[in-house]
C-alpha positions as CSV (number, residue, x, y, z in Angstrom):
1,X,-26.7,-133.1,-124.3
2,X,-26.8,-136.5,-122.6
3,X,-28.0,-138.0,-125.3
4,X,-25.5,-136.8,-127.7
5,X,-23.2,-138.0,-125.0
6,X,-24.4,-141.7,-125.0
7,X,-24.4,-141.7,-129.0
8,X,-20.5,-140.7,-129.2
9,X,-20.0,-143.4,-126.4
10,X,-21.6,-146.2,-127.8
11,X,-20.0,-145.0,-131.4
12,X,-16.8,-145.3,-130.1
13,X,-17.3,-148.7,-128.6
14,X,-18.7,-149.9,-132.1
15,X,-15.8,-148.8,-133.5
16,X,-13.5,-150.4,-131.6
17,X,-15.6,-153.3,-131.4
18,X,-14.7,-153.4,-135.7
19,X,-11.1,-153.6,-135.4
20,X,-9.2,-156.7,-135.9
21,X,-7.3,-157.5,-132.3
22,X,-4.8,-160.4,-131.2
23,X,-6.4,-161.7,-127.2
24,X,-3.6,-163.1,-125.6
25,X,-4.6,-165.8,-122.8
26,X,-3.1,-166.0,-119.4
27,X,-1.7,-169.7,-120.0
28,X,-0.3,-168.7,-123.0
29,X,-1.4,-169.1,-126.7
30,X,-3.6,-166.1,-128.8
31,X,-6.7,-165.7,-130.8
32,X,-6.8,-163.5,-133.7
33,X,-10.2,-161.9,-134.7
34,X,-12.5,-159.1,-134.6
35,X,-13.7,-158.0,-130.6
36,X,-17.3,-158.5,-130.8
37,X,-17.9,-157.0,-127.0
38,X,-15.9,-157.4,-123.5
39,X,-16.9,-156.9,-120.4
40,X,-15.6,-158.5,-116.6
41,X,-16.8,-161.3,-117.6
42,X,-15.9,-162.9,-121.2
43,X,-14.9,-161.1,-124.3
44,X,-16.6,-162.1,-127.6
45,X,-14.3,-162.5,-130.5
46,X,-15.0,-163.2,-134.3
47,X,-12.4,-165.8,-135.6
48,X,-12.1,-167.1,-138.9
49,X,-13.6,-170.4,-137.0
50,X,-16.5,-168.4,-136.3
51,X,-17.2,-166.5,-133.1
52,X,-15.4,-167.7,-129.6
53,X,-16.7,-166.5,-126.6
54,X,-13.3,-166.0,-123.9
55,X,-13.3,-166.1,-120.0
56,X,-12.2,-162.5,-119.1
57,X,-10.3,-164.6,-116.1
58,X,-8.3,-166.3,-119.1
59,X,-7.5,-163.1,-120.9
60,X,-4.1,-161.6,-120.2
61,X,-4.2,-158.3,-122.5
62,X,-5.2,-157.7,-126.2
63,X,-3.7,-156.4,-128.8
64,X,-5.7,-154.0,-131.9
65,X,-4.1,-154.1,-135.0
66,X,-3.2,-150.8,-136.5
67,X,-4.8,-148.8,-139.0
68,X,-4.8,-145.8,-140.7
69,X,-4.1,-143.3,-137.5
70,X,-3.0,-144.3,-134.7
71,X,-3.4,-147.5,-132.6
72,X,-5.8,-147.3,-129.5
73,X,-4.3,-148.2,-126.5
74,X,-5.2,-151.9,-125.7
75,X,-8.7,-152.4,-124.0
76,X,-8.6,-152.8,-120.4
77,X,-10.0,-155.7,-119.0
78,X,-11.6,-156.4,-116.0
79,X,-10.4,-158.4,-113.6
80,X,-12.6,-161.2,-112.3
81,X,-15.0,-160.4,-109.7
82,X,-13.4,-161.7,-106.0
83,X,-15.8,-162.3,-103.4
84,X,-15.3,-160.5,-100.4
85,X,-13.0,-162.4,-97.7
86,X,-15.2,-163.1,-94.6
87,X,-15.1,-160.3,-92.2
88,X,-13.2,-161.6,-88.8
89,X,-15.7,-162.4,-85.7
90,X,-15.4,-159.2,-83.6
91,X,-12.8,-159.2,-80.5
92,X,-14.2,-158.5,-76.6
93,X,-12.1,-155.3,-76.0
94,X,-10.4,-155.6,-72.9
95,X,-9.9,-152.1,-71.1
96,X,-6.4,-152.5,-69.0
97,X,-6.0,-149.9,-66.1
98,X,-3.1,-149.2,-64.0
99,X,-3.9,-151.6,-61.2
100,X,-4.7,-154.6,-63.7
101,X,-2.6,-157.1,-64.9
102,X,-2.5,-158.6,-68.8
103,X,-3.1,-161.9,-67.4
104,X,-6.7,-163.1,-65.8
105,X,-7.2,-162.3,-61.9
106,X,-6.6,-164.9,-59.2
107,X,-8.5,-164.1,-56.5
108,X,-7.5,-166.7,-54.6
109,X,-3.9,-167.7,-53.3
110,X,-2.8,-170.9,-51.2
111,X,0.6,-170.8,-49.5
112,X,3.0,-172.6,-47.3
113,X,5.7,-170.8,-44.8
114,X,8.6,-172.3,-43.6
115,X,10.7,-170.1,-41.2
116,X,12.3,-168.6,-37.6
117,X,10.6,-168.0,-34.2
118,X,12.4,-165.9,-31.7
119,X,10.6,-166.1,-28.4
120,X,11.1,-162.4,-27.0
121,X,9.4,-162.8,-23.9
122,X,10.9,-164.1,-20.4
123,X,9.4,-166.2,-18.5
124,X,9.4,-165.2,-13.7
125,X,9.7,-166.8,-11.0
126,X,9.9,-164.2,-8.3
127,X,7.7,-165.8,-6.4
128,X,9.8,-168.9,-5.1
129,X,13.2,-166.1,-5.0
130,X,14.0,-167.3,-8.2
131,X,14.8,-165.5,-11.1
132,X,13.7,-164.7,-15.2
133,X,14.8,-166.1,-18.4
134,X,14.1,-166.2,-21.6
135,X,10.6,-168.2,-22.6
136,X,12.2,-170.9,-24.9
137,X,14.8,-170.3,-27.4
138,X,15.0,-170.2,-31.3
139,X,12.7,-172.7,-33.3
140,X,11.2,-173.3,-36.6
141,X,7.6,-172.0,-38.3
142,X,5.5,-173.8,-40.3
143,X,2.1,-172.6,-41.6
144,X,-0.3,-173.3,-44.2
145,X,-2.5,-170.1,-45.4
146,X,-5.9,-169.2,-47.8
147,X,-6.7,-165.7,-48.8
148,X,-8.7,-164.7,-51.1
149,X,-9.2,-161.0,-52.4
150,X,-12.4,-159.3,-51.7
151,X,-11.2,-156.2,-53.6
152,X,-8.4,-154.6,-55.3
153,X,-6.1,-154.4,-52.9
154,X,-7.4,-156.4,-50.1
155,X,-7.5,-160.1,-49.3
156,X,-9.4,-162.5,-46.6
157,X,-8.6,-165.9,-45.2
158,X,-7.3,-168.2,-42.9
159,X,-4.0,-169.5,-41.4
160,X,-2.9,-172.4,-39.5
161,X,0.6,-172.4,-38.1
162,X,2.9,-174.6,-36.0
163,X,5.7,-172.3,-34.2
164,X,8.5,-174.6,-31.9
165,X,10.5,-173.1,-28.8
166,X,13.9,-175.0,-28.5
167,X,15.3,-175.0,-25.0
168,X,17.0,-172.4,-23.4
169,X,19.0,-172.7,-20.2
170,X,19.4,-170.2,-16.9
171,X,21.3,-171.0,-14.7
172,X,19.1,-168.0,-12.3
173,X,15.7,-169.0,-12.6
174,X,14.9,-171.3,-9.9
175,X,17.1,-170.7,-7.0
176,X,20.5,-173.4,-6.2
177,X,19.2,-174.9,-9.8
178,X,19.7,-174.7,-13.7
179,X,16.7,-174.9,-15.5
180,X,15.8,-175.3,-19.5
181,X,12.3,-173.5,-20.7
182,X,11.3,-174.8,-24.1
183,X,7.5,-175.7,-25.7
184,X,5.6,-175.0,-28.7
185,X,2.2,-173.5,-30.0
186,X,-0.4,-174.7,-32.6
187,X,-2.3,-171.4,-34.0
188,X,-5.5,-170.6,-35.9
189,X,-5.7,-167.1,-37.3
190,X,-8.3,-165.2,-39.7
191,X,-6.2,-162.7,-41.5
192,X,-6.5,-159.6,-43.3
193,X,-3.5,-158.9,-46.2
194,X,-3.6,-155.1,-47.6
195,X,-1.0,-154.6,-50.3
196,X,0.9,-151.5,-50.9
197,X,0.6,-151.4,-54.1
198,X,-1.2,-153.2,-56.9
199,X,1.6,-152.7,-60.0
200,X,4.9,-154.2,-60.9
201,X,6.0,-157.8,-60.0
202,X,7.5,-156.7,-56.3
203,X,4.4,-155.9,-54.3
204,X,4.9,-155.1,-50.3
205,X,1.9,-155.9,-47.9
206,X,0.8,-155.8,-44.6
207,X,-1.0,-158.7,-42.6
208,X,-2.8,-158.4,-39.3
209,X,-4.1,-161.8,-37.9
210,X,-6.5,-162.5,-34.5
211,X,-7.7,-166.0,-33.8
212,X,-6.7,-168.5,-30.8
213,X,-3.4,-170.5,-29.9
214,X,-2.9,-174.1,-28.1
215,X,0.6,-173.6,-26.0
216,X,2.5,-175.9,-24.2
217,X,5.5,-174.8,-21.5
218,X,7.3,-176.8,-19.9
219,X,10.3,-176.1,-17.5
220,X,12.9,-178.7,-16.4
221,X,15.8,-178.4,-13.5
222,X,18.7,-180.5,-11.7
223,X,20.5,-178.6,-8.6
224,X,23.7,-177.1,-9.2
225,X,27.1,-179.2,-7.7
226,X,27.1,-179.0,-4.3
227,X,23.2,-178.7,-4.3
228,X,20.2,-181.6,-4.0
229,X,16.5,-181.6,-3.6
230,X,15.1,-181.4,-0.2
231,X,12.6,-183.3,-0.7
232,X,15.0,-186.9,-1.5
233,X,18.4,-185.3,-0.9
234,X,18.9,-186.3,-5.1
235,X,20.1,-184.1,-7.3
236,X,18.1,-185.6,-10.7
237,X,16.5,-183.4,-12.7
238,X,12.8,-182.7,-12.5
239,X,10.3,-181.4,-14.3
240,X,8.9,-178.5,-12.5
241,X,6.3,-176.7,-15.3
242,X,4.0,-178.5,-17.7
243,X,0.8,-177.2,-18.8
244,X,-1.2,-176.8,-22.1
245,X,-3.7,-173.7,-22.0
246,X,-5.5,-172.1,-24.8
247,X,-5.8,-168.4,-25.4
248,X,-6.2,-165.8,-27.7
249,X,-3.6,-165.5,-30.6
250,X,-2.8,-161.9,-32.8
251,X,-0.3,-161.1,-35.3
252,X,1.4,-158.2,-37.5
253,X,3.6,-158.8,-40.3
254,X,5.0,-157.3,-43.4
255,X,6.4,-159.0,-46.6
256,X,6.7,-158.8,-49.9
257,X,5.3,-160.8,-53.1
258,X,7.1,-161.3,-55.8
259,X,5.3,-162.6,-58.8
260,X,7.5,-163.3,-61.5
261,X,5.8,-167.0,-62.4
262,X,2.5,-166.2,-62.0
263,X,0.8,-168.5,-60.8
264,X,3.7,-169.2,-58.8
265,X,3.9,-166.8,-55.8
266,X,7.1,-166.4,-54.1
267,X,7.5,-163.7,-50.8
268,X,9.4,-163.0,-48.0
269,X,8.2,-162.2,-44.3
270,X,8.8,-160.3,-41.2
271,X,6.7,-160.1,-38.4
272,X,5.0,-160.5,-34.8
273,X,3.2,-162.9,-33.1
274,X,1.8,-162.3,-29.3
275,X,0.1,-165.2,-27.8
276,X,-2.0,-164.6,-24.3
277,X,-2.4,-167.3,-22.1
278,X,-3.5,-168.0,-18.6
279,X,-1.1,-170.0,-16.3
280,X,0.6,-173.0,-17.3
281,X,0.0,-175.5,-14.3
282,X,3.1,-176.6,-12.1
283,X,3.5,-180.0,-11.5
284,X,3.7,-181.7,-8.0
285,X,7.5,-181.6,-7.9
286,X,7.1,-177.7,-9.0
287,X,4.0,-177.0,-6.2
288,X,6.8,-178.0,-3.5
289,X,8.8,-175.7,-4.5
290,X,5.8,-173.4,-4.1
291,X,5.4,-172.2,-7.9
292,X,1.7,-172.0,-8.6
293,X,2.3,-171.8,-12.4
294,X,4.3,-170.0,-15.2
295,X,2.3,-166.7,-16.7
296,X,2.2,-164.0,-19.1
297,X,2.2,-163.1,-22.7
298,X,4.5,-164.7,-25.1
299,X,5.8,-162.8,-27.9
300,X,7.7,-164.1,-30.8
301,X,9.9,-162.0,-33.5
302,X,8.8,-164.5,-37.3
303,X,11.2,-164.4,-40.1
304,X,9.3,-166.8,-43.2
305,X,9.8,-167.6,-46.6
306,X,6.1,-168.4,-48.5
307,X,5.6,-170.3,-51.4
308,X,1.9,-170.2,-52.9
309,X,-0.4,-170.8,-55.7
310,X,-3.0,-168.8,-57.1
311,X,-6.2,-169.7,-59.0
């Protein structure tokens, strides 16, 4: 059975092979003749020139010439063998999970603050039958900080910061007198930053910082009218308080990040700062008055802007 199968096939091809056929090229023209063979790649034809072998990438179709029955339906040819385009260099898959981001991690972040102190703390002298007020008034923060995250949500680093006390006045804190308390405080802080959450481009945090602080207090006075020192009988005013101490520094704050020009960092910051000391030294003027120094823990209320950069 095969082999009657490949007889009729090859008798059929013969046959067609015989018939007279027009090839019609691609660029236009024809050949009349008789199809010899055709495959994908050339298609042999017997002209009246003699025999013509044809590109089958030339060939548009061709065309048998009728005979007794019925035409056959023109021979298919093959189209030119295409090599196979180049297969693409594989792509690293990147797995994104709720809690990453579509852009590469920064893990580290360098930022400036510029804000508001508010000194909350008051500052006694009870001891000389004086009276309190406030320790300094409203001032400006500056600070420079460095995290960099340890893991998802955490970050580690370091802050320096600069926080001014503008003058405030009572006219109750050293007896007969008015008196202005102002100073300032250069602080050095490790901190730890936990945030909220790790999605969206809004992302709240806390921050809890311990380190040291370099304060200075200082606390000026002039007698009320009618009043003089008793000391000259003048009624100038004097510096009574003026120490620098160190001591230990801590700090909780909230904020939020808002990261809509990454790398750009932009946030907004509320918090508290308490810095201990030990007792800011009267001066001579002060030590007749019988202060023997200005204690106690200063706490300030920060309100901040930050601007950072992360890489």
């Amino acid at each position: 059975m095969k082999t009657l199968i490949l007889f009729t096939l090859f008798l059929a091809i013969d046959v067609l092979a015989a018939r007279a056929a027009t090839v019609y090229l691609k660029g236009g023209g024809s050949l009349e003749g008789k199809v010899v063979s055709s495959n994908d790649k050339q298609v042999l034809l017997d002209t009246s020139q003699g025999r013509v072998s044809i590109d089958a990438s030339r060939v548009q179709r061709i065309d048998y010439s009728p005979t007794s029955g019925s035409a056959p339906p023109p021979a298919a040819v093959a189209p030119p063998a295409v090599a196979p385009a180049p297969m693409p260099p594989p792509r690293r898959v990147v797995v994104v999970r709720p809690h990453q981001e579509l852009f590469e991690p920064r893990l580290n972040t360098l930022s400036m603050d510029f804000g508001l102190s508010i000194p909350v703390s008051s500052i006694d002298f009870g001891s000389i039958h004086g009276g309190r007020a406030n320790d300094g008034d409203l001032g400006a923060r500056i600070g420079l900080q460095y995290l960099r995250e340890v893991r998802p949500r955490s970050s580690l680093g370091v802050e320096f910061a600069y926080i001014d006390r503008s003058s405030t006045d009572s006219p109750d804190l050293v007896p007969n007198a008015f008196a202005h308390v102002s100073g300032d405080s250069v602080v050095l802080m490790a901190n730890y930053k936990y945030l909220l959450t790790k999605d969206g481009s809004v992302r709240p945090y806390v921050l809890f910082g311990a380190g040291g602080h370099y304060t200075s207090t200082t606390v000026d006075a002039a007698p009320n009218p009618g009043f003089v020192w008793s000391d000259t009988l003048t009624a100038e005013h004097r510096r009574i308080v003026d120490g620098s101490e160190w001591g230990p520094a801590m700090s909780v704050r909230m904020g939020l990040d808002f990261l809509y020009a990454q790398p750009t960092v932009f946030g907004l910051e509320v918090g508290w700062t308490g810095l201990a000391n030990t007792t800011y030294r009267p001066t001579t003027q002060g030590q007749q008055l019988g202060l023997s120094g200005a204690s106690g823990m200063l706490n300030i209320i920060t309100f901040s802007g930050r601007w950072g950069w992360s890489f």
